[in-house]
Every structure is written in structure tokens, then in C-alpha cells.
N, C-alpha and C positions, 0 to 999 in steps of 0.2 A: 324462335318461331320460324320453322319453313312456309315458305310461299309456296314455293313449285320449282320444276329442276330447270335448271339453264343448260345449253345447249354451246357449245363452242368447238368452232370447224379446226380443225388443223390441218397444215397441207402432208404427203404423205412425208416429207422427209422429217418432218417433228414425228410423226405417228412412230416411224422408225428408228427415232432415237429413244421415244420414250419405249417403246417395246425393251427394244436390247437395254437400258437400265431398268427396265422394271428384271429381267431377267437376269442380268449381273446380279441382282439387288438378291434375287431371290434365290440361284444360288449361291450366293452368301449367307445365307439364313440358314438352307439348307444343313453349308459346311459345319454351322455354329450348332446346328440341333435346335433351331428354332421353328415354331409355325409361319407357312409363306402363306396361310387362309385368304387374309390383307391383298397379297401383290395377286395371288391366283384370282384373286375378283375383278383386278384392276387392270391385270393382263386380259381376260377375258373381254373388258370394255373397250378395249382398244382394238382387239383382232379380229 
């Protein structure tokens, strides 16, 4: 059962780390011939 969404601040150099691994992440996906659907939605929330 969801309530409702929560919210949590990060300062910018988390923001930045999680960026550049969700991007490593994803071109690794890439390389393998897999769907990045997942990390493009997730990159998207963070930039």
C-alpha cells in the first residue's frame, strides 16, 4: 500500500555522484544490449 511520495534533499556533490553512476551504469547496459528505460527515468530525476 502507498501513502504518498517522500521527498529527500541531497546536497549537490551526492547529486553528482549519483548522476555519473547512474551513467556508468547505463552505459554498461548499453555495451551489453540491454534496456537503460529504468536508469533514463532515474537520470531524468535527478537533473
Amino acid at each position: 500500500m502507498r501513502i504518498g511520495k517522500i521527498k529527500i534533499g541531497f546536497t549537490d556533490d551526492e547529486i553528482r555522484i549519483i548522476v555519473k553512476s547512474l551513467v556508468e551504469l547505463r552505459n554498461e547496459l548499453i555495451r551489453e544490449g540491454r534496456y537503460t528505460d529504468a536508469v533514463d527515468e532515474l537520470l531524468l530525476k535527478f537533473m
